[in-house]
C-alpha positions as CSV (number, residue, x, y, z in Angstrom):
1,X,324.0,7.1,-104.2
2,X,326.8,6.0,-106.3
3,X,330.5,5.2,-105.0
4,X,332.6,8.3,-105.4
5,X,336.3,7.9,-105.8
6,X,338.3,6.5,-103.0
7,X,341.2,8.4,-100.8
8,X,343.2,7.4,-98.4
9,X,342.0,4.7,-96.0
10,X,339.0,3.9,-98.1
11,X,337.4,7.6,-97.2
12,X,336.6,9.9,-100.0
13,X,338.9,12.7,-101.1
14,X,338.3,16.1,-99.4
15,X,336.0,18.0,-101.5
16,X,334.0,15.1,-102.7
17,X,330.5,15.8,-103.6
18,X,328.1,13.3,-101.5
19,X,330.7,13.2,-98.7
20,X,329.8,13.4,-94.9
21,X,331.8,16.6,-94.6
22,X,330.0,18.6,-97.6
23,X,326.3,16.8,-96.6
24,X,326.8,18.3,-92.8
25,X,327.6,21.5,-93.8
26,X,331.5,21.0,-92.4
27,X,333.7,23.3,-93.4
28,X,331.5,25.8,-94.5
29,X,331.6,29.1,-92.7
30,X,328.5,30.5,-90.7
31,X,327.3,34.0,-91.2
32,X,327.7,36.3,-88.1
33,X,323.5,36.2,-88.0
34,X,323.2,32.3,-88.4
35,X,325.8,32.5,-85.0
36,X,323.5,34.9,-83.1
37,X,320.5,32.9,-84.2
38,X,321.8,29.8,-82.7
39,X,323.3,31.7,-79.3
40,X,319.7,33.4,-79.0
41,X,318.6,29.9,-79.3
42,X,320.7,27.7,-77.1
43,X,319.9,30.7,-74.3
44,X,316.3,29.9,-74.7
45,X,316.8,26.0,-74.3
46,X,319.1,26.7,-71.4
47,X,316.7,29.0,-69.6
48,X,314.2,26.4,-70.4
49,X,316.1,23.8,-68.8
50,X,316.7,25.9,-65.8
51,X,313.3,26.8,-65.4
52,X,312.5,22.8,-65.3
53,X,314.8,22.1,-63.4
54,X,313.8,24.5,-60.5
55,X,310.1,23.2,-60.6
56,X,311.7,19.5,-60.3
57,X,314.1,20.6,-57.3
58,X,311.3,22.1,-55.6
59,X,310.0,18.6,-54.1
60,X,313.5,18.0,-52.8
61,X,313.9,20.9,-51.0
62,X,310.9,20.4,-49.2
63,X,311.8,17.4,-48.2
64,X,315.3,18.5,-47.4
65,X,313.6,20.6,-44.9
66,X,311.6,18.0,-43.4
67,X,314.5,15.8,-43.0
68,X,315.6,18.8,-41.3
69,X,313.1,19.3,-38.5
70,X,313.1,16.0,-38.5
71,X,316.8,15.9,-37.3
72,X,316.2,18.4,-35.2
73,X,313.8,16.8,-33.4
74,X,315.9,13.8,-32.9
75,X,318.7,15.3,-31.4
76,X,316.2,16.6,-28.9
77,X,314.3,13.0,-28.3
78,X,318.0,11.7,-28.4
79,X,319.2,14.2,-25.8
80,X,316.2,13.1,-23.4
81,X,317.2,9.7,-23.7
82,X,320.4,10.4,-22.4
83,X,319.7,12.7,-19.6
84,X,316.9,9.8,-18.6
85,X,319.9,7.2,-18.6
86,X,322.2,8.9,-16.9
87,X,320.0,10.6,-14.0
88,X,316.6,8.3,-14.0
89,X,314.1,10.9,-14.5
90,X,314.1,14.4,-16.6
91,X,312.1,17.1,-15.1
92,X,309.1,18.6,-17.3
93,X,310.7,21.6,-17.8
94,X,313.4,20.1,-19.8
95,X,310.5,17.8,-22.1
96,X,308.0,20.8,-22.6
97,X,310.2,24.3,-21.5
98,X,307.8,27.1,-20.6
99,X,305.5,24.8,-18.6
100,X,304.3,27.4,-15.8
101,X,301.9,25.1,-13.7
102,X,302.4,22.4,-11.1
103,X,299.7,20.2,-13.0
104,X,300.9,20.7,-16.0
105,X,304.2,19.5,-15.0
106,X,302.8,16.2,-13.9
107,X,301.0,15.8,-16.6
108,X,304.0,15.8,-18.7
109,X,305.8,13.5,-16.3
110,X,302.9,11.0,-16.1
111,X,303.2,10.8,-20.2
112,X,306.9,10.9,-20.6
113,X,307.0,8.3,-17.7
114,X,304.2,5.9,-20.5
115,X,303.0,7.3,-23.2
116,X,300.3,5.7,-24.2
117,X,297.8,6.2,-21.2
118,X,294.3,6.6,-22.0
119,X,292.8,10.3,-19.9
120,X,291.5,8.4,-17.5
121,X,295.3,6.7,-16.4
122,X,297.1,9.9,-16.9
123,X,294.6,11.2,-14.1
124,X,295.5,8.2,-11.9
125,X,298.9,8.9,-12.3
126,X,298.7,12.6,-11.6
127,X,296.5,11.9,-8.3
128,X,299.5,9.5,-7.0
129,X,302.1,12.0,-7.8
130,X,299.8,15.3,-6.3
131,X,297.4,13.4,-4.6
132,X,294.6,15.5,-6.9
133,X,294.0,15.5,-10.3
134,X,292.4,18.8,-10.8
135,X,293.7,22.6,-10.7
């Protein structure tokens, strides 16, 4: 490409032939259909780009909702802690709500009391609270 003549500031003069302006297509005006060609599309690349976007979201939400239950269920676990402070024990209605039977009940106390009992401790445990183990 050969040097054209010079303008101001070292560019070319407007209108030059080889300049940036006339090899981008500046300045020169866009038919209405060339417009509705490119709106039709930058929709297309948009809806595109929504569309992944919604399948890339998706894994977030579900964890959103995870870290949701999972709050939820802290505030619970947290709230037993507190009632245990403050009063020494919480009843079994309050760790499993519905509980119906008196075995049942101790059960839930025996656990809450140490969790990681094997069967055969829970049943020890029940037997000193009921003085039986079975229904």
């Amino acid at each position: 490409m050969e040097a054209g003549p010079i303008g101001i500031r070292g560019l070319p003069p407007e209108g030059a032939v080889g300049t940036l302006s006339a090899v981008l297509g500046w300045g020169r005006r866009m038919g209405r259909d060339d417009l509705q060609e490119d709106v039709r599309e930058l929709r297309k690349q948009v809806e595109a780009l929504r569309d992944v976007l919604g399948k890339v979201a998706e894994p977030y939400r579900e964890i959103a909702g995870y870290l949701d239950q999972l709050q939820t269920i802290s505030r619970g676990y947290f709230r037993l802690l507190d009632l245990y402070a403050k009063h020494g024990s919480v009843s079994p209605d309050l760790v499993i709500p519905g509980l119906k039977d008196d075995i049942s009940k101790h059960i839930v106390t025996a656990l809450f009391e140490k969790g990681d009992r094997n069967i055969s401790q829970i049943t020890e445990a029940v037997k000193g609270k009921r003085g039986t183990a079975s229904r």
